[in-house]
N, C-alpha and C positions, 0 to 999 in steps of 0.2 A: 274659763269664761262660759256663762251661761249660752246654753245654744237656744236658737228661736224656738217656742213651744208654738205658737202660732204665726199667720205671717197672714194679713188681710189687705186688699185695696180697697182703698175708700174713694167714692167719686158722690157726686150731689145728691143719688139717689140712693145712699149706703153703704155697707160693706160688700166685697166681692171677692171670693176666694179667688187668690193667684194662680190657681189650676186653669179659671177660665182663660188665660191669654193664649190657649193653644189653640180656641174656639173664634176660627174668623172672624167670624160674625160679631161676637161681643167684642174683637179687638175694633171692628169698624164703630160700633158703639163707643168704645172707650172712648177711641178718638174725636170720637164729634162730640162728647164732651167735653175734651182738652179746649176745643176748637172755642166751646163758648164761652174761655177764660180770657181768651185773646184779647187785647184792647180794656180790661179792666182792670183794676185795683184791687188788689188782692192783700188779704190777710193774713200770710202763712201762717202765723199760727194759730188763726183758728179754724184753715182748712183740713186740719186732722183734730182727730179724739184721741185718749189716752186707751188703751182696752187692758184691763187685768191681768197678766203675766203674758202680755205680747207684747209685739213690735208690731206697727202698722206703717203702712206708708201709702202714698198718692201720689201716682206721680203727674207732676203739675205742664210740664212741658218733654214730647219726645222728640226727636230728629235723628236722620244718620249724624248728624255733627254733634250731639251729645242730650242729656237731661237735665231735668231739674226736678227731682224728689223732695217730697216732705215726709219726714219721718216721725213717729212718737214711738218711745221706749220707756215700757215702766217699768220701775225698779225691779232692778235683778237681771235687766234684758241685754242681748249687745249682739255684737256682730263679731264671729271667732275671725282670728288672725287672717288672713289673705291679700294676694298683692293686685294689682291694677295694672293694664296696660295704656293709664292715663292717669295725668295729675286727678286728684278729686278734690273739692272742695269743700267741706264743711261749715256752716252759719248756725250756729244755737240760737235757735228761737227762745227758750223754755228751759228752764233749769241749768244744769252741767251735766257736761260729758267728760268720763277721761277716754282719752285719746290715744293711741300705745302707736306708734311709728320707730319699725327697727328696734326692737325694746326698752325705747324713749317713753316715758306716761307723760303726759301732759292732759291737765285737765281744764278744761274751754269751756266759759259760761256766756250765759244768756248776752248776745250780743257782739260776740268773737266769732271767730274764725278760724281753722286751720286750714293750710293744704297737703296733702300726702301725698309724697310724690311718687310717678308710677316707679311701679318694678320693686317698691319696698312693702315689707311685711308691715300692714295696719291691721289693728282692731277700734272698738269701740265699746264700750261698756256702759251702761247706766246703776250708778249705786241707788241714785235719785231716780225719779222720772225726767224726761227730756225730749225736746222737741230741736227738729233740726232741719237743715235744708242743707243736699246733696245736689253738687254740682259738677256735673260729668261733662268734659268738653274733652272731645274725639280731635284727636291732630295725628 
């Protein structure tokens, strides 16, 4: 499985290398952007872009009780095997995904869903491009 060549956040003012989350200050930033999604309608899939042999992501909502990422993968992209110490849940916005749970493939199109459950080996891969929404809930 292809491993990430690139990995960017995107927030309303563009892209932002994931290195900056270790810089206070921009995390206080992030988050007061989070903050002005609250209370609105949102379009997951057209609050992320596609970007040419990456994965991107935004993430839409954090708490200690969990997230909710939007991701875009284009063709060739994915996420190598690893396991979770939480269910997660996946929603395709955009294209398909296959899905590999315990060396299970399933592939989940635009407007599914999977869940993987903690403690087993998942991947993800995009043959296509695809858009998705990541659902982390901490218990």
């Amino acid at each position: 499985m292809a491993k990430w060549q690139t990995h960017t956040t995107q927030n309303r003012v563009g892209e932002i290398p994931c290195r900056f989350k270790s810089d206070h200050r921009q995390i206080i930033i992030m988050q007061n952007k989070l903050d002005e999604l609250k209370g609105k309608i949102l379009k997951l899939d057209e609050m992320i872009n596609y970007q040419d042999g990456a994965v991107v992501s935004r993430e839409i909502l954090k708490l200690p009780t969990g997230t909710l990422t939007v991701f875009a993968f284009d063709a060739g992209q994915g996420l190598s095997e690893h396991t979770a110490p939480f269910d997660a849940t996946v929603y395709i916005l955009d294209g398909e995904a296959e899905v590999k749970i315990s060396g299970n493939s399933h592939i989940v199109k635009k407007g599914e869903m999977i869940i993987m459950p903690a403690g087993q080996p998942h991947s993800l891969k995009a043959e296509k491009r695809f858009k998705m929404l990541l659902i982390m809930i901490r218990s």
